[in-house]
N, CA and C of each residue as an Amber inpcrd file, in Angstrom:
protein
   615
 107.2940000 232.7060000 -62.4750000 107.0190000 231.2810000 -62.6650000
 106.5000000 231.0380000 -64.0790000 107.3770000 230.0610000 -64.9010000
 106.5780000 229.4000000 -66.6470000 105.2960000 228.6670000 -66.5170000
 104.7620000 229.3610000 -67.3880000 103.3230000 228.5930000 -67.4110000
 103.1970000 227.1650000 -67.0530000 104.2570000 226.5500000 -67.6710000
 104.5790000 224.7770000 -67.5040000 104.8100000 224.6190000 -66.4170000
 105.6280000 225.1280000 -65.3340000 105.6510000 224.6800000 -63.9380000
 104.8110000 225.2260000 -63.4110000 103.7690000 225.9300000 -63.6270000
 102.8480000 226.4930000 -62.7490000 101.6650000 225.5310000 -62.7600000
 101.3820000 224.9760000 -64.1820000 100.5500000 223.9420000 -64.8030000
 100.9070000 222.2020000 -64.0880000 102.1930000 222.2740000 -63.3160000
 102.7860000 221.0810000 -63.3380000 102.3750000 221.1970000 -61.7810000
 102.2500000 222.6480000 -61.2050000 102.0830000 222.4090000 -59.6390000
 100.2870000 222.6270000 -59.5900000  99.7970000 222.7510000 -60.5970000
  98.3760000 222.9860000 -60.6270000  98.0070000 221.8040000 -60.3690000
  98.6600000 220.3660000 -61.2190000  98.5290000 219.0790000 -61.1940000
  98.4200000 218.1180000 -60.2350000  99.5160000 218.7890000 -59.6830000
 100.2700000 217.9530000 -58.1980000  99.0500000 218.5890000 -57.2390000
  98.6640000 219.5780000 -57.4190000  97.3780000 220.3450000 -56.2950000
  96.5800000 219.7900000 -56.5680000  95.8140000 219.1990000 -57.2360000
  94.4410000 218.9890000 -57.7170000  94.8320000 217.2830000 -57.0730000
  95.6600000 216.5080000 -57.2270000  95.7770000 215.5310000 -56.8350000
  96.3050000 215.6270000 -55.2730000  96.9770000 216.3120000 -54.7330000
  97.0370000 216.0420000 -53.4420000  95.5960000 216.6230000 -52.8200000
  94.7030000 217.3300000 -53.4010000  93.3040000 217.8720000 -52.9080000
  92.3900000 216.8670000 -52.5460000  92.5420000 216.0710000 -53.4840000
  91.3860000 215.1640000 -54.1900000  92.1720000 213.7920000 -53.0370000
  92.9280000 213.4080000 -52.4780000  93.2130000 212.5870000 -51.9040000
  92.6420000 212.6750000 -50.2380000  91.8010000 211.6130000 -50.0660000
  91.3610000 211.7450000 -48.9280000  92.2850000 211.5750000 -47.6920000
  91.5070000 212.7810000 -46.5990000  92.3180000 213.0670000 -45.4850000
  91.4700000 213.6380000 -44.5390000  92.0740000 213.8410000 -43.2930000
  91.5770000 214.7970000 -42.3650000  91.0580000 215.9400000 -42.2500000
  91.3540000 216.8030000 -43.4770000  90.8860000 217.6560000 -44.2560000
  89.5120000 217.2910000 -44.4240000  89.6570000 216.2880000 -45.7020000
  88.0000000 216.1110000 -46.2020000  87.1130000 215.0420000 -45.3400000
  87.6680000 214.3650000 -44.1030000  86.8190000 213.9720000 -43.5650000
  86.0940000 215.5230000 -42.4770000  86.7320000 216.2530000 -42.1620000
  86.0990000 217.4010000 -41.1650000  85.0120000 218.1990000 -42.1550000
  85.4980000 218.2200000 -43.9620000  84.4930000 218.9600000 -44.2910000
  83.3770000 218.0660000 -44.5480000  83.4100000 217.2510000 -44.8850000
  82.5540000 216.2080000 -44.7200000  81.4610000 216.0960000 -43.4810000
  82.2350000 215.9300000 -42.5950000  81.8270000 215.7150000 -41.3900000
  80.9250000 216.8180000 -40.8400000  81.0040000 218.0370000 -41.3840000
  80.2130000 219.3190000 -40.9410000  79.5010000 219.7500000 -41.8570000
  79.6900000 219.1970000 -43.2900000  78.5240000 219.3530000 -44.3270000
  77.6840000 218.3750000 -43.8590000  77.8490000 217.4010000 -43.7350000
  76.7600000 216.7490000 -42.9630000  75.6240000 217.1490000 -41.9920000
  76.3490000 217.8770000 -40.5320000  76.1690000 217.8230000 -39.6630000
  75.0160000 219.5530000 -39.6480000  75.7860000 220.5800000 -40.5410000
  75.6930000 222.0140000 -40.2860000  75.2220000 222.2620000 -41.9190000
  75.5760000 221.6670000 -43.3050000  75.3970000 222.1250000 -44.1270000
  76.1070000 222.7290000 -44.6520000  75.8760000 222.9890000 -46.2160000
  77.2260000 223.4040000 -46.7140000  77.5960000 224.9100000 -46.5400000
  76.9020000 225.8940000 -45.8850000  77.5410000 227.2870000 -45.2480000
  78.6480000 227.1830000 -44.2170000  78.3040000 226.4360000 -43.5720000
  78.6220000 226.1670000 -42.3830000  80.0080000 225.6410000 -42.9140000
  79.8550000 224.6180000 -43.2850000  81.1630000 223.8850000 -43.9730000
  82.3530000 224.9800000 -44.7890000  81.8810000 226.2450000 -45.0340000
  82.7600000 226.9340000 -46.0050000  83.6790000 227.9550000 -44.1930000
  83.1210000 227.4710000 -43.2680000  83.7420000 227.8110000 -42.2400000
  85.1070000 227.2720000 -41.6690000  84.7350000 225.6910000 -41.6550000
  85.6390000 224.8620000 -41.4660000  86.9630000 224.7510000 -43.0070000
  86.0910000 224.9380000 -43.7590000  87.8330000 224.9950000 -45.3460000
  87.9180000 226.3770000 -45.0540000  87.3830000 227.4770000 -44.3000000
  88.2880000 228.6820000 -44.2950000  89.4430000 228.3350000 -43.4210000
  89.4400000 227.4130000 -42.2170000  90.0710000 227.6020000 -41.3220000
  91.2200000 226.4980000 -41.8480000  90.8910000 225.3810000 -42.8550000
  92.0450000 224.2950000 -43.6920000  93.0520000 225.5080000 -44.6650000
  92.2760000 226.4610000 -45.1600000  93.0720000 227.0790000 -45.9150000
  94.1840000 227.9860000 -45.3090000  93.7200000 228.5110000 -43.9880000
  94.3150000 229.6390000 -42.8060000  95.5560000 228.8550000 -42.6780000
  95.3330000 226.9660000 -42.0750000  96.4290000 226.4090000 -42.0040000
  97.3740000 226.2690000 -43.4060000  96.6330000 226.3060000 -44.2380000
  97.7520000 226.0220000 -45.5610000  98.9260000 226.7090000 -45.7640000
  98.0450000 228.3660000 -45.6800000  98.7580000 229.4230000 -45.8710000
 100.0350000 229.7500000 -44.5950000  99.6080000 229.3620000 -43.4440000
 100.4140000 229.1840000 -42.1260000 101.5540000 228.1570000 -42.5950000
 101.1210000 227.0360000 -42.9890000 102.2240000 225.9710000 -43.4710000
 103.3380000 226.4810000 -44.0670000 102.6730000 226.7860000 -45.3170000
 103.4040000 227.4380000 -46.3820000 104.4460000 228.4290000 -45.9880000
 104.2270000 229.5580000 -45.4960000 104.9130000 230.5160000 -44.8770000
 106.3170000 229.9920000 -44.0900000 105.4090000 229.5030000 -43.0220000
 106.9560000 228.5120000 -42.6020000 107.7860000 228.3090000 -43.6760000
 107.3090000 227.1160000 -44.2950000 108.2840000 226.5150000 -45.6430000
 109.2180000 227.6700000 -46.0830000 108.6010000 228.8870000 -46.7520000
 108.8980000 230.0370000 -47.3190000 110.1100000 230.9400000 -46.3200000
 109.6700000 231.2430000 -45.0960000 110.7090000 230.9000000 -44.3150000
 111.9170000 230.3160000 -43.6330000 111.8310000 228.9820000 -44.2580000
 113.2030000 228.0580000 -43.7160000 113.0660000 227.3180000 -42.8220000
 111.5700000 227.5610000 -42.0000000 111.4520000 226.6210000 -40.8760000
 110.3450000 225.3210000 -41.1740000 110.7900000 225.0960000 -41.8670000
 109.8040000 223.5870000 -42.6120000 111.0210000 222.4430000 -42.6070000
 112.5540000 223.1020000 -43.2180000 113.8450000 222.2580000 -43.3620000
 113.7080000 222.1320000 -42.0210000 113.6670000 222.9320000 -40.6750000
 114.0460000 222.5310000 -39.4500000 113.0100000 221.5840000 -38.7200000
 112.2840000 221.6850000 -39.4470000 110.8160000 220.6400000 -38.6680000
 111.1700000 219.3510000 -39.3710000 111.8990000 219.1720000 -40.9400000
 112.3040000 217.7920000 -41.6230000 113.2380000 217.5850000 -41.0550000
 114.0690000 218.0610000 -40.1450000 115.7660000 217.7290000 -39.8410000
 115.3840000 217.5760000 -38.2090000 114.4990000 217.9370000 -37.6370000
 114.4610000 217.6730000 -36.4110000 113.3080000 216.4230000 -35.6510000
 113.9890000 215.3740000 -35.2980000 113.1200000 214.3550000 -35.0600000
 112.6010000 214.7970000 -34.1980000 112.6550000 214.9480000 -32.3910000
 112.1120000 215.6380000 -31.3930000 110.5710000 216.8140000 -32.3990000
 111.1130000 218.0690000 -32.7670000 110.2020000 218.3120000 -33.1650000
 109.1170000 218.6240000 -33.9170000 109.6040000 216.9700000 -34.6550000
 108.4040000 216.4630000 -35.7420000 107.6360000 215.2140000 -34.9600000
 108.3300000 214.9780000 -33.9880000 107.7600000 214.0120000 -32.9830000
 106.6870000 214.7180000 -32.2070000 107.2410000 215.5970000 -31.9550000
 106.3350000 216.6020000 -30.9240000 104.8170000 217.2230000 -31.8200000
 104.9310000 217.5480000 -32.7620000 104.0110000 217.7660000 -33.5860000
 102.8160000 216.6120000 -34.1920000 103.4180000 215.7270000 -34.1450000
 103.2520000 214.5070000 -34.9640000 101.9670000 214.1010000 -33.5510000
 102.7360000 213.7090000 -32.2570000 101.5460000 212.8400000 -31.4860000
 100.8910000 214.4880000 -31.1150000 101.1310000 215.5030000 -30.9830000
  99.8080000 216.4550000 -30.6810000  98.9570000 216.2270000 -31.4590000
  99.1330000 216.7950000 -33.2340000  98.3460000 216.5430000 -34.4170000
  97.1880000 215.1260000 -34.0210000  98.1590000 213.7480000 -33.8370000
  97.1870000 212.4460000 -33.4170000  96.5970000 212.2370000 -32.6230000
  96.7700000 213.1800000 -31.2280000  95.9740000 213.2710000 -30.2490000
  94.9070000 214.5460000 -30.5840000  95.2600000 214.9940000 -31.8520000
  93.6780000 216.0920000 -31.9240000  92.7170000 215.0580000 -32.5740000
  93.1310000 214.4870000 -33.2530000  92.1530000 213.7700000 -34.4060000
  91.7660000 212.7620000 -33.7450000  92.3230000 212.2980000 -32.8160000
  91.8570000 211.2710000 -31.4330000  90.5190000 211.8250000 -30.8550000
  90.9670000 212.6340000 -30.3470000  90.0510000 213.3360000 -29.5730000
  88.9640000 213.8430000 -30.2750000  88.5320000 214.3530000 -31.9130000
  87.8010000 214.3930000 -32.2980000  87.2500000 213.1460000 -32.1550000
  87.5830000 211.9270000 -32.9720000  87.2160000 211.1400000 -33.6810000
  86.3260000 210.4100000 -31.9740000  86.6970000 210.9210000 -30.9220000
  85.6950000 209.8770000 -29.7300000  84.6520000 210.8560000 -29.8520000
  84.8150000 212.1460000 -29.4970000  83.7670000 213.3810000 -29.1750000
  82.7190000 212.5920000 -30.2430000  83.0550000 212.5700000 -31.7520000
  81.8220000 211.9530000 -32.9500000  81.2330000 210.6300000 -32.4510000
  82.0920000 210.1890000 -31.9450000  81.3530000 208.7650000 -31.3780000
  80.5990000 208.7150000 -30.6130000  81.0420000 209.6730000 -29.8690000
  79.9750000 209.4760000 -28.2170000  78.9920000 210.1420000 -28.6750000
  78.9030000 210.9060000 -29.8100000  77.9210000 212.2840000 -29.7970000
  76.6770000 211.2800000 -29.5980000  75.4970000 212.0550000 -29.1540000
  74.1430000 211.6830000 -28.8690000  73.4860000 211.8830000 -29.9780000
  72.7750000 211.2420000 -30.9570000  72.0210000 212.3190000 -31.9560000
  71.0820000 213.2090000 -31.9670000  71.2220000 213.8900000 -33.0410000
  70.8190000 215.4920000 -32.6260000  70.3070000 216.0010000 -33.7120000
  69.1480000 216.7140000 -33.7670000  68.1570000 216.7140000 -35.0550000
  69.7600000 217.4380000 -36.2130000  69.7470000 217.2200000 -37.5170000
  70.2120000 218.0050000 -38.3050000  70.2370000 219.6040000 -38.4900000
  70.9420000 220.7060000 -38.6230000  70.9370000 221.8120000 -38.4320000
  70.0310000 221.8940000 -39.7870000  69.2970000 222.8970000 -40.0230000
  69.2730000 223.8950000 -41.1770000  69.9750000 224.4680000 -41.9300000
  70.0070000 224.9400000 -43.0730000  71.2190000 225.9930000 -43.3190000
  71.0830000 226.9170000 -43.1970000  69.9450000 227.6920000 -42.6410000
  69.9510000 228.9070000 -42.0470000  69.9190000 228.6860000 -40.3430000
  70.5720000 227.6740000 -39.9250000  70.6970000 227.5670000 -38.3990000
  72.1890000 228.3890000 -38.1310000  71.8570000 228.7910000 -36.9850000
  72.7680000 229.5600000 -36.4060000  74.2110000 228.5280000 -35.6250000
  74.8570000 228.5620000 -36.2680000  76.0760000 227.7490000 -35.9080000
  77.3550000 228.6050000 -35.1610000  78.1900000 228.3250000 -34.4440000
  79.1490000 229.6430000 -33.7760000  80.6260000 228.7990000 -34.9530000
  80.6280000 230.0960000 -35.8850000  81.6770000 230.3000000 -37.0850000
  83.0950000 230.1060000 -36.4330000  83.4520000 230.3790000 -35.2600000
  84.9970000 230.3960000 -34.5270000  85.2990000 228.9620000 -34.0400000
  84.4670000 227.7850000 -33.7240000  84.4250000 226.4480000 -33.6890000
  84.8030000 225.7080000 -34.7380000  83.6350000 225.6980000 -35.9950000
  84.4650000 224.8900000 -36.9990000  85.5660000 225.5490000 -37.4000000
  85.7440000 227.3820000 -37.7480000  86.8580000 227.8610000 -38.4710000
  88.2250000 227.2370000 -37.7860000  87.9620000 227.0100000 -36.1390000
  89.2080000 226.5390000 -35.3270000  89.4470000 224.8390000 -35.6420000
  88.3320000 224.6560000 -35.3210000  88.6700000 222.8240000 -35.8300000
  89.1710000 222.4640000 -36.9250000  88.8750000 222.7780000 -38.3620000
  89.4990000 223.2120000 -39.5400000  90.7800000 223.6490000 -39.7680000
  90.9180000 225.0330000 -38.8260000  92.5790000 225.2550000 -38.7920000
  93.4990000 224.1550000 -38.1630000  92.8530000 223.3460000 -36.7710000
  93.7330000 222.5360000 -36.0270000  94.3430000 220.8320000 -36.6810000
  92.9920000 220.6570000 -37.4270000  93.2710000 219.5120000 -38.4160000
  94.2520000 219.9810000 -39.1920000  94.5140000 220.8040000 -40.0620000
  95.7720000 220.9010000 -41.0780000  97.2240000 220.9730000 -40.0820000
  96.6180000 222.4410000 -38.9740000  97.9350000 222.9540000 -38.5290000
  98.4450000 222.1100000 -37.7330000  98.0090000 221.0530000 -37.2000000
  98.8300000 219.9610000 -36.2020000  99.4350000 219.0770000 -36.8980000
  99.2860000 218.5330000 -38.0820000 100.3150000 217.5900000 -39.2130000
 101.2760000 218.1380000 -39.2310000 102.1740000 217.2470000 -38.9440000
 103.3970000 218.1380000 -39.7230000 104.1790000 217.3270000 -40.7290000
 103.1610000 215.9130000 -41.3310000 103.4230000 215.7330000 -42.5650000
 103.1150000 216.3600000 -43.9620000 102.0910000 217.6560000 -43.3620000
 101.4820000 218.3080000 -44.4180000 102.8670000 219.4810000 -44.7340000
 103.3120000 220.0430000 -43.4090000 104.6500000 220.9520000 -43.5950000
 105.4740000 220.2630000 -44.2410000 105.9710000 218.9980000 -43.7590000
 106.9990000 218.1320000 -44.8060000 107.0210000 218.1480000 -46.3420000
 105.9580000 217.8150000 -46.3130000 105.5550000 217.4880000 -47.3780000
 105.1080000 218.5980000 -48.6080000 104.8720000 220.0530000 -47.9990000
 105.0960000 221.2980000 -48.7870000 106.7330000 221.3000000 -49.0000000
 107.5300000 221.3170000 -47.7280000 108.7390000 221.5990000 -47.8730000
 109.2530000 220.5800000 -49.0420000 109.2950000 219.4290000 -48.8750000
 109.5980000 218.8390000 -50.1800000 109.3540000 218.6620000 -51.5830000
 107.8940000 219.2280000 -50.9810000 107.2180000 219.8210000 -53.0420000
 107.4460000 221.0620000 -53.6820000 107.3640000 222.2750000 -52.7710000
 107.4300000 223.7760000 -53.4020000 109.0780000 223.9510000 -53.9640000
 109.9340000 223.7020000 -53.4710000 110.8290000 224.1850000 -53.5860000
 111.4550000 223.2140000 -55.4100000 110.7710000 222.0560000 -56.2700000
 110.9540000 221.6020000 -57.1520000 110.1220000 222.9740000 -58.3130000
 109.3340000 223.8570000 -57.4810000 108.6200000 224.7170000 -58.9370000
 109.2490000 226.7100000 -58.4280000 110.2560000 226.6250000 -57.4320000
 110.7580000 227.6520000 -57.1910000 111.9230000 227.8300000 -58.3240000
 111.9250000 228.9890000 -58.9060000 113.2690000 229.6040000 -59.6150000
 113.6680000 230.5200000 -59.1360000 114.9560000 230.0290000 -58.2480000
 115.7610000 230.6220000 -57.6720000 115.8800000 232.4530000 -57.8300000
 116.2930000 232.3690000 -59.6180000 116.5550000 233.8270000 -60.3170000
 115.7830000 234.4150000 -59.9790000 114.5300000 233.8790000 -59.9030000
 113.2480000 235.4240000 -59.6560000 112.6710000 235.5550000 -58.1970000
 111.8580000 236.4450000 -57.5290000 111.9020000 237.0740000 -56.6520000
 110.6330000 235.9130000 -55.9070000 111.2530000 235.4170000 -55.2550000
 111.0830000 234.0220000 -54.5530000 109.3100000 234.1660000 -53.5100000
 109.1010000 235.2310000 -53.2270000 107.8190000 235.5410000 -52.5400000
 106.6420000 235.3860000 -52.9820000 107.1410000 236.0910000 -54.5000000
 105.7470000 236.4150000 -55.7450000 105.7950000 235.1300000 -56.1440000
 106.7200000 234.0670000 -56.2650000 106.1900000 232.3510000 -56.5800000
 105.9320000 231.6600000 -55.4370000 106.4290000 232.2520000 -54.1810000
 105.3820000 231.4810000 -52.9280000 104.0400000 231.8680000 -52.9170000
 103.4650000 233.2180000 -52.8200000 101.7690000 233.8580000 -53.3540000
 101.1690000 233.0090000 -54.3600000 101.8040000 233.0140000 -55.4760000
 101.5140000 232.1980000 -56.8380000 100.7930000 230.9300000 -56.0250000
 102.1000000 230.1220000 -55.8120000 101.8670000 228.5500000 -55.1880000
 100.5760000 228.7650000 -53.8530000 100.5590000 229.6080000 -53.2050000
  99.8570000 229.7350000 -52.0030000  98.3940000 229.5810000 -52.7800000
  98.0850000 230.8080000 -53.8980000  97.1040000 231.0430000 -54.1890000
  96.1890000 229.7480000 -54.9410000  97.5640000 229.1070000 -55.4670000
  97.0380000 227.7560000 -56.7470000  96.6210000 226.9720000 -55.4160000
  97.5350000 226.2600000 -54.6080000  96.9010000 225.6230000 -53.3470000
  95.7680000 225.2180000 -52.6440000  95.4450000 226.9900000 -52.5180000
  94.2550000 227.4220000 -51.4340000  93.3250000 227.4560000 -52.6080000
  93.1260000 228.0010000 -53.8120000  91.6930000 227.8090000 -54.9350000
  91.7790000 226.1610000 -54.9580000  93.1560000 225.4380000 -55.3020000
  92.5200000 224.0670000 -56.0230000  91.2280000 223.6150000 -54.4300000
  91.8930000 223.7520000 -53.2200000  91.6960000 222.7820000 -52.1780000
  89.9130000 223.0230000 -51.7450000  89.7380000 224.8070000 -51.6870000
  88.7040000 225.0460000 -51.5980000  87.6480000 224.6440000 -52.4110000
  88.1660000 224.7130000 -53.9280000  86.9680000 224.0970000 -55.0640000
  86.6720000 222.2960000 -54.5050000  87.9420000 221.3570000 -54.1730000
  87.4340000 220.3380000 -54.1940000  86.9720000 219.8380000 -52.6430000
  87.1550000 220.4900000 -51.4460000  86.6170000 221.1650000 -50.4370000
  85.3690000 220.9860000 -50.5850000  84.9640000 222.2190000 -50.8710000
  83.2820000 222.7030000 -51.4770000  82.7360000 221.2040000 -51.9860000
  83.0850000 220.9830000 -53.0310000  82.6940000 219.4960000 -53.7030000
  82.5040000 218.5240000 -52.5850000  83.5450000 218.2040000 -51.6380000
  83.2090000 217.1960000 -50.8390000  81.5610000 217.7560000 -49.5460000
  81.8320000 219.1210000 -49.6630000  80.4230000 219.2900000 -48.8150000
  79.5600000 219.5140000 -49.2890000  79.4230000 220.1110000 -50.3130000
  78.0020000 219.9090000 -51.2410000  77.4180000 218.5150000 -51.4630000
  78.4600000 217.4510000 -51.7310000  77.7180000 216.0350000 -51.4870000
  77.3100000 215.8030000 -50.2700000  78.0440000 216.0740000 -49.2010000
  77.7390000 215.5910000 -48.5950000  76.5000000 216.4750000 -47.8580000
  76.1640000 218.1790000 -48.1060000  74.8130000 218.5180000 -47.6740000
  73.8150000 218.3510000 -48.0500000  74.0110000 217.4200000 -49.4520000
  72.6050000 217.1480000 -49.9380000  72.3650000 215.5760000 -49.9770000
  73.1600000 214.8520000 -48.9320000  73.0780000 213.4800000 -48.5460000
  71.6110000 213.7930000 -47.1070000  71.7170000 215.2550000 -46.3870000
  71.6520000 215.0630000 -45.2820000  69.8630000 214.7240000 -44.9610000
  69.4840000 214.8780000 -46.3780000  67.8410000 214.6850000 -45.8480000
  67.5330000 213.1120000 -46.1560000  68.1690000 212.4650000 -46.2410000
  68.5840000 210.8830000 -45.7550000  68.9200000 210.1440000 -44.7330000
  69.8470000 211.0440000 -43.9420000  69.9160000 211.4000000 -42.7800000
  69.4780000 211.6270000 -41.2810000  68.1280000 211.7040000 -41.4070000
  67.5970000 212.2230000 -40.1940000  67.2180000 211.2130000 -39.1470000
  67.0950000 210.0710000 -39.6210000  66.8510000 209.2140000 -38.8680000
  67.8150000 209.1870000 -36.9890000  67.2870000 209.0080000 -36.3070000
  68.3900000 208.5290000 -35.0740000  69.6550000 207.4760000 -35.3250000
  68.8010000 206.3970000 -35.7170000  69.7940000 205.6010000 -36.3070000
  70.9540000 205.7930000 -37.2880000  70.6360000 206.4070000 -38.2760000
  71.4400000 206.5960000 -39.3130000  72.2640000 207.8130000 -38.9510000
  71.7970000 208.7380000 -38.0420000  72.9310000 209.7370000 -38.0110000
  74.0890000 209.4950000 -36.5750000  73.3490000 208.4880000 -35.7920000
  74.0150000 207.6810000 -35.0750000  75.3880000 207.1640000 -35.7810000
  74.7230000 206.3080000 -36.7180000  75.6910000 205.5530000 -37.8910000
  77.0620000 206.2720000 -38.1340000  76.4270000 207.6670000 -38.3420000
  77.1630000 208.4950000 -39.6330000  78.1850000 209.2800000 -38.4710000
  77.7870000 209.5740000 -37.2580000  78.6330000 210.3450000 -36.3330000
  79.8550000 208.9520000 -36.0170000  79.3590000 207.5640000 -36.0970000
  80.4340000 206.9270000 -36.1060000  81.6570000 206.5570000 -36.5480000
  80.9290000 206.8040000 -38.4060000  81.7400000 206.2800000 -39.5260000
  82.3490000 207.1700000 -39.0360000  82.7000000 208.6460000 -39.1740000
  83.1990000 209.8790000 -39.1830000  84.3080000 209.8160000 -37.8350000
  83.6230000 209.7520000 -36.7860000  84.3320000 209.3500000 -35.8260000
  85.5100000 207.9470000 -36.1480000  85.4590000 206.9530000 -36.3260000
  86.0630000 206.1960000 -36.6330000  87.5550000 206.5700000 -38.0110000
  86.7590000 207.3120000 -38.3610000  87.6940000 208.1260000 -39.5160000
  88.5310000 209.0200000 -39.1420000  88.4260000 209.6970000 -37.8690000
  89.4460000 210.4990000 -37.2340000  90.2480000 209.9210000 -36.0320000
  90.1740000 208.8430000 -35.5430000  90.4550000 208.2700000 -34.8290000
  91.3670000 207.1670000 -35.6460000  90.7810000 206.5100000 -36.9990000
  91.7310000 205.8390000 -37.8890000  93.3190000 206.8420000 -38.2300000
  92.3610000 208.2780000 -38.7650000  93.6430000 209.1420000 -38.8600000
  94.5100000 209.4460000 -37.8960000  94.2470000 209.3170000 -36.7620000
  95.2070000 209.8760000 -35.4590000  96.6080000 208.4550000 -35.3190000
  95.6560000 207.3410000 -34.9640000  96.7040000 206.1640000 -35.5780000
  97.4880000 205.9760000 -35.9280000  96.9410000 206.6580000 -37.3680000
  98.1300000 206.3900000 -38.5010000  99.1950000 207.3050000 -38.6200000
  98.7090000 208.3280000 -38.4160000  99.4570000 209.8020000 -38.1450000
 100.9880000 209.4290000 -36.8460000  99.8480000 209.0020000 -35.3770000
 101.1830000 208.6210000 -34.7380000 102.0650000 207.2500000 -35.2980000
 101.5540000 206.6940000 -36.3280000 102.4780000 205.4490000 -36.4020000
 103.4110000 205.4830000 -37.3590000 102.9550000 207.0980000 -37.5880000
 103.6780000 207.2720000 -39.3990000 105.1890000 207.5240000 -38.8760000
 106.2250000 207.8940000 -39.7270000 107.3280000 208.0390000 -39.9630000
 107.7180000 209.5640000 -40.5760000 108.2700000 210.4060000 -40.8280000
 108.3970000 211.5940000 -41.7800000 108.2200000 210.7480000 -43.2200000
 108.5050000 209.6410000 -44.0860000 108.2040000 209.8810000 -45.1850000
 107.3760000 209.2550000 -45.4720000
C-alpha cells in the first residue's frame, strides 16, 4: 500500500471514528457508568467486531450481505432490536451509586455488549465493503493491505474511543446525584433506542 492511499484511508478513519454512533454512545455510556478502565472493555469488544467485519469483507462475504436483501434485512432488525433493548434496560435502570475505578466490574458483559453493538449493523459491513476495496491494489498481496487497513481502523477508533470515555469519566463526579444519573441513564437510553429506529428504518445506503 502508497503512503498516499494509506494517508487517504487514515482520513476517511479518523472521520468515520469521530462520527457519532452506537459505538460512542456504549463507550460513553460505560465511561460514565464504570469509568474509563472499564470502558477500554467495551472498545475491546467494538474493535473484536471491526476486525470480524472486516474479515468477512476480505473474504467476499460482505458483497453477499450488499446483494442480499433478506439477509441484510435479517441483520438489520436483529442489530435494531439489540439497541432497542439496550436503550429500555438504560431507561428503566434504577439509580445506582457510580462505580469506582477500582470497582470490580465482570469484563465479559461490556466486552460482549461492545462486540454486539458493532457486530449486529450490517451497515457497518456495507459500508467497509464499499470503502476498503477503493485503497486495495489488486497487484500486491491483498491480506498484508487488509492487516494494514484492519490495523489503521482499530488504532484510529480506539484513540477516539478512549477520548469519548475519558470525557466522559471525568464528567462522572457531577454525576452522583439520583436525579442526574437518573437523567443521564435516560439521555443514553433514549440514544439507543433513537439508534435502533433508525437502523430499522434505514435502507442499505
Amino acid at each position: 500500500m502508497e503512503l498516499t492511499t494509506w494517508l487517504a484511508f487514515l482520513l476517511a478513519a479518523v472521520l468515520i471514528a469521530v462520527s457519532p454512533g452506537p459505538g460512542a454512545a456504549t463507550t460513553m455510556s460505560v465511561g460514565l457508568r464504570h469509568g474509563y478502565r472499564a470502558a477500554l472493555r467495551a472498545i475491546g469488544g467494538l474493535q473484536c467486531a471491526l476486525l470480524i467485519q472486516l474479515s468477512v469483507v476480505a473474504a467476499g462475504l460482505g458483497a453477499l450481505l450488499s446483494a442480499s436483501t433478506l439477509a441484510f434485512n435479517v441483520m438489520k432488525f436483529l442489530g435494531a432490536g439489540y439497541l432497542i433493548w439496550l436503550g429500555v434496560q438504560k431507561w428503566r435502570a434504577a439509580p445506582q451509586a457510580i462505580d469506582g475505578e477500582d470497582a470490580v466490574v465482570k469484563p465479559q458483559g461490556l466486552f460482549r455488549q461492545g462486540l454486539l453493538v458493532n457486530l449486529t449493523n450490517p451497515k457497518a459491513i456495507v459500508f467497509i465493503a464499499a470503502l476498503t476495496p477503493q485503497f486495495i491494489d489488486p497487484s500486491r498481496p491483498q491480506w498484508l493491505q487488509f492487516a494494514i487497513i484492519g490495523a489503521t481502523m482499530c488504532g484510529v477508533d480506539i484513540i477516539v474511543m478512549s477520548g469519548y470515555a475519558v470525557l466522559a469519566a471525568r464528567l462522572r463526579r457531577h454525576l452522583r446525584a439520583p436525579r442526574v444519573m437518573r437523567a443521564q441513564s435516560r439521555f443514553f437510553g433514549g440514544i439507543f433506542i433513537g439508534a435502533g429506529v433508525l437502523l430499522a428504518a434505514s435502507g442499505r445506503n
